[in-house]
N, C-alpha and C positions, 0 to 999 in steps of 0.2 A: 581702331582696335575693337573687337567683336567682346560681348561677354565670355566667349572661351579660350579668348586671350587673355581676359584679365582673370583675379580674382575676384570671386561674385563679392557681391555687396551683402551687408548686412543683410537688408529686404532678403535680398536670395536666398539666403541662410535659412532665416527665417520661413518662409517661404515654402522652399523646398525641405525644411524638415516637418512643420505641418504637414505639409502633403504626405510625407508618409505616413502620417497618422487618420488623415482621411478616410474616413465609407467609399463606399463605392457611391452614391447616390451625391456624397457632397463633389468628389472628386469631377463625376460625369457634368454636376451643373457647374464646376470652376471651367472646365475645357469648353462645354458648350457656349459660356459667356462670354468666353477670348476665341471664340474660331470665329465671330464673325471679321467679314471685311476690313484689313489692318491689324487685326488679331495675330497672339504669337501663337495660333494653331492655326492648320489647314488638315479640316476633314477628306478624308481620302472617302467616307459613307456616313449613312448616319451611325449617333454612336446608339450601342446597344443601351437597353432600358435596364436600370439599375438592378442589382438582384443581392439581394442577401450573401448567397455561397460565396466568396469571391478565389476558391481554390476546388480544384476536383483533383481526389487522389486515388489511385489504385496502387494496389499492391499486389507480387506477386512474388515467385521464385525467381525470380529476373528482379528484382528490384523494385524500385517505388518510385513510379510516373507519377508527376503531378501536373494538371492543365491551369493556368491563369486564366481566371474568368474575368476578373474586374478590371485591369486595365483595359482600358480602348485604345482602338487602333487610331494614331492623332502622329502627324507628322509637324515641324518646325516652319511657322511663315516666316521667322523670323532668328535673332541671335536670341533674344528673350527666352522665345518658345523651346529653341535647341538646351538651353536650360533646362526647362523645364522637362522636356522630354526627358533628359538622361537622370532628371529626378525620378520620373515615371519607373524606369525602366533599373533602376535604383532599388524602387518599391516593388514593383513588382520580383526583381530577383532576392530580393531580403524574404521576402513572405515564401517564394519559394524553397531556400535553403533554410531556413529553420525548419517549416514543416518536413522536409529532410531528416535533416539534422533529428528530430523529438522523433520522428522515428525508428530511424534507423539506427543510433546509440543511445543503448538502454543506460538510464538513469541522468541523462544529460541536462546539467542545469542552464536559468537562463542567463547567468553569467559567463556561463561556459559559449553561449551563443552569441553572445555581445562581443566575449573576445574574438571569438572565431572569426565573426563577421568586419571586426574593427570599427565595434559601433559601439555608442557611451548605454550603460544599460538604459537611463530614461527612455531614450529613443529606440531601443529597441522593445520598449513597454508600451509609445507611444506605436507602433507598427501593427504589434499584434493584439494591441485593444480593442474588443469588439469585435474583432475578426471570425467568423466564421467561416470554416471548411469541410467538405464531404469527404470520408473514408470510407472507400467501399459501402459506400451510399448511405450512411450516417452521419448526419450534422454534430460539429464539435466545435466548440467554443476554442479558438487556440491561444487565448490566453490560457486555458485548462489542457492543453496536450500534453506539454510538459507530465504531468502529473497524471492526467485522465491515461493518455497511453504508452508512454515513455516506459513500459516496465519491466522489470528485469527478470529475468529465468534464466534461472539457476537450478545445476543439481548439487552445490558443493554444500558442506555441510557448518552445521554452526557451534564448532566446540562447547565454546559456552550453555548452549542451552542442553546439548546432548552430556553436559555436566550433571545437569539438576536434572536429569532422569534419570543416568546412570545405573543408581542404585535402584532403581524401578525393573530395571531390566536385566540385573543377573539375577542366577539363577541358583546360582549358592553352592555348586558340586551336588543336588539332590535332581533327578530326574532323566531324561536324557535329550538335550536340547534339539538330536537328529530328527528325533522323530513328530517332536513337537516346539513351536513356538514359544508356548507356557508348561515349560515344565515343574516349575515354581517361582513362577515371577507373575506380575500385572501386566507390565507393556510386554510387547516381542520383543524377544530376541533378535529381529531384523530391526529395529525400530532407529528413525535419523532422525536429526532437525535439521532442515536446510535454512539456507539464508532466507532473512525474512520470518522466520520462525514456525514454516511448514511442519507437520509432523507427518511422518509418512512411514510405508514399511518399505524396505531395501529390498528388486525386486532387478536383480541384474539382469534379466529377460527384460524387462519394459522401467528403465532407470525413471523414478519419480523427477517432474520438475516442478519445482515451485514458479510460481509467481507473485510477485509485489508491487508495488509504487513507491517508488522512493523516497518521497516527502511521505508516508504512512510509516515506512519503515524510520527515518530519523524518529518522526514523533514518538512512535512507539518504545526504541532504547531509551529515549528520556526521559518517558513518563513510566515505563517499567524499571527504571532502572530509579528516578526518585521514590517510588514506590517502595522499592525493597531497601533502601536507604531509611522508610520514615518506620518502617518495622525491624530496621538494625536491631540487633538482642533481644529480638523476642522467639521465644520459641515454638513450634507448633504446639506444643505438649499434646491434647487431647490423648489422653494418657498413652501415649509412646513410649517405647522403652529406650528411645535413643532420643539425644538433644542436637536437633534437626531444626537447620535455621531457612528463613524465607529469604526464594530467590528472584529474580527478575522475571518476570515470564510474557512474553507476546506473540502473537500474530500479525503481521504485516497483511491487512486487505489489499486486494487486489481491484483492476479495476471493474468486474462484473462481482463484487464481494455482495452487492447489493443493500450496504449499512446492516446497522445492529439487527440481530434477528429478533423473531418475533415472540419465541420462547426459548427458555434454556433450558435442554430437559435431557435425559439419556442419550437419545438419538442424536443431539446436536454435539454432544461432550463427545462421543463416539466418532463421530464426521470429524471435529478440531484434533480429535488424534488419528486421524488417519489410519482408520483399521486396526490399530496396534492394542486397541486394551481386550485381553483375555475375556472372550467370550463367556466363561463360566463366571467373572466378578460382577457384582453389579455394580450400577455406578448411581450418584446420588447428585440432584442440581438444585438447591433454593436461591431464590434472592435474598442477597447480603444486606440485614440490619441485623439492630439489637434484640428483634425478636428468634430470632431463627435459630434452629438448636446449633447448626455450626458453632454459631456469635457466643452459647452458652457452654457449649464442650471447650471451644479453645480459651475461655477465660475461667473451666470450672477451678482449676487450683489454686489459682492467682488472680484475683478481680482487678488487681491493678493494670493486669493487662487491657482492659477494656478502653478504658482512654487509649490506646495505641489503633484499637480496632475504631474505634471513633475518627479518629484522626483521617483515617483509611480510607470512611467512607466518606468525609469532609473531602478528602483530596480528591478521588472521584468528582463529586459534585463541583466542586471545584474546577477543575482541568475538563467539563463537560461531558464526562465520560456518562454513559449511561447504561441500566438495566445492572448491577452491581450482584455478581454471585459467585455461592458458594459450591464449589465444586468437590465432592468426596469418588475416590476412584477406587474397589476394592474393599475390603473389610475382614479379611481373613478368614477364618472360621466362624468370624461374628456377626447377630442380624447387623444388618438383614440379608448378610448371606448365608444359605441354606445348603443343605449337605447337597453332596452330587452324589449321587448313586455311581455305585460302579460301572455298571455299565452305561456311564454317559462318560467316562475318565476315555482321554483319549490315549494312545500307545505313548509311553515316555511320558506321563504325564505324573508327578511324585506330592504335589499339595498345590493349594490357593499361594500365590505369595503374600511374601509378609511385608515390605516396603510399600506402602500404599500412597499416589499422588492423592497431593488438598491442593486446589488453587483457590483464589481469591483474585474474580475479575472483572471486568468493566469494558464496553465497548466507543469507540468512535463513531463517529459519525459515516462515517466510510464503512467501519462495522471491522475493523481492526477490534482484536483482543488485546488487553492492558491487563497487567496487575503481577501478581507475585504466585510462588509455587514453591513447594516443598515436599515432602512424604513423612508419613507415622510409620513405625515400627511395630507391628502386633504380630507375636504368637501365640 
């Protein structure tokens, strides 16, 4: 009876699921060790010199070619060896379908790959540990593909978030919204949140698409979503005329996000909203502590809210988050907004708006935005 008559043995088990965990460099010196004379290989040439990549992939409009670089070419001396080959050949088609698989369906987890493949997830940890592959001539780690390029785009939108601006973005029956975007509002009149937490303007000639990563995007509902949870019942106040509570708010980085940026300032606050905030408002960014007039406006009527703001920036620090700010959008007729001259009032244009975005945020490491959002009411 041959070993492909029976059922392999423990050893084989073992064995052959090592190997799939193998380098390319360990794998080449197990095969060269058994191909001499009596060995359960027989070299057909020599085997190639170990090399890092062990996957080359292209992509194109046709699909995603990917080449096996790391196995060698090694045929069976033996029953042993035929073993062992079809473990090879095992490994090599596992490494290939996943990196499939992470590409080609956006958002796919690696339990989702495990089942796919009918592999226990360990082993499917131990396959792609270490493993390096080329994409369109980029090295990537494919324990990281998963997540590094797996990402999703979308144009659909995110009720939820396009809740908590809402009120940003009408217009109140004052102006005539035809002719202009702001005809008394802050954001546009065109203004979405796509999945992931894009902000964008609605542009049916050229439809925005977001993109995210998946595991950015969970962390993000979590950690925005505890967030607006440790500020339950407090209110913006900073003397509003309406009692406006704090909501969830994030952005889902992408995989060129390039982490936390390097200042938070108009220009950046403008970019996370996606062209949507009213050219004539200005907008206001400091970093969140205790000094910061934000920190002192929204606790000026109530000091007890401060311990809540405390908490805020603990939880931040906490959860890793970093560069912690405050963000003011708008201000009505008040500094530091300054009159507009008529002749800069655009056609259909009727006032500044009066619902003006505050956020309170903090970034990832990835450079995802976290924290919370609301609006003041000023006429």
């Amino acid at each position: 009876m041959t070993l492909l008559e029976r059922y392999p043995t423990a050893r084989d088990i073992r064995i052959a699921r090592d190997m799939l965990g193998w380098s390319h460099a360990a794998l080449i010196d197990f095969v060269r060790a058994h191909a001499a004379p009596g060995g359960m290989f027989a070299l057909a040439a020599e085997l190639p010199r170990p090399v890092d990549v062990e996957l080359e992939v292209h992509r194109s409009s046709a699909g995603t070619e990917v080449r096996v670089l790391a196995a060698p070419e090694i045929t069976a001396a033996n029953d042993d060896g035929a073993f062992f080959v079809m473990a090879l050949a095992r490994r090599a088609e596992c490494l290939r379908a996943i990196v499939v698989a992470a590409l080609e369906t956006p958002g796919v987890r690696g339990g989702d790959l495990a089942d796919a493949r009918a592999l226990h997830p360990s082993l499917l940890e131990a396959i792609v540990r270490g493993r390096l592959v080329r994409i369109d001539g980029e090295v990537v780690a494919l324990e990281t593909l998963i997540d590094l390029v797996s990402e999703i785009r979308t144009q659909r939108t995110d009720p939820a978030s396009m809740g908590a601006l809402d009120p940003c973005m009408q217009t109140y029956g004052l102006g005539d919204a035809t002719l202009t975007e702001w005809p008394n509002n802050v954001l546009s009149t065109r203004t979405i949140v796509l999945e992931g937490g894009t902000i964008a303007r609605d542009d049916p000639s050229d439809p925005p698409v977001a993109r995210y990563l998946p595991a950015e995007r969970s962390r993000c509902e979590r950690l925005a979503g505890a967030a607006a949870e440790l500020m339950r019942g407090v209110l913006l106040a900073m003397a509003s005329e309406a009692d406006t509570p704090w909501l969830p708010f994030f952005r889902a980085a992408s995989s060129d996000t390039g982490g936390a940026p390097a200042i938070v300032d108009e220009a950046f606050v403008r970019g996370l909203f996606g062209g949507t905030i009213s050219p004539l408002d200005p907008v206001r960014a400091q970093p969140f502590d205790e000094r910061c007039s934000f920190f002192a406006d929204a606790v000026a009527d109530d000091p007890e809210r401060a311990t809540r703001y405390r908490e805020l920036i603990a939880f931040f620090d906490e959860n890793d988050l970093t560069r912690p700010s405050a963000i003011e959008i708008g201000f009505f007729e008040y500094m530091p907004a300054t009159p507009i001259p008529a002749s800069d009032c655009p056609p259909g244009f009727a006032s500044r708006g009066s619902c003006l975005p505050r956020l309170i945020v903090a970034f990832t490491a990835a450079g995802s935005v976290v924290g919370i959002v609301g609006h003041v009411v000023w006429t």
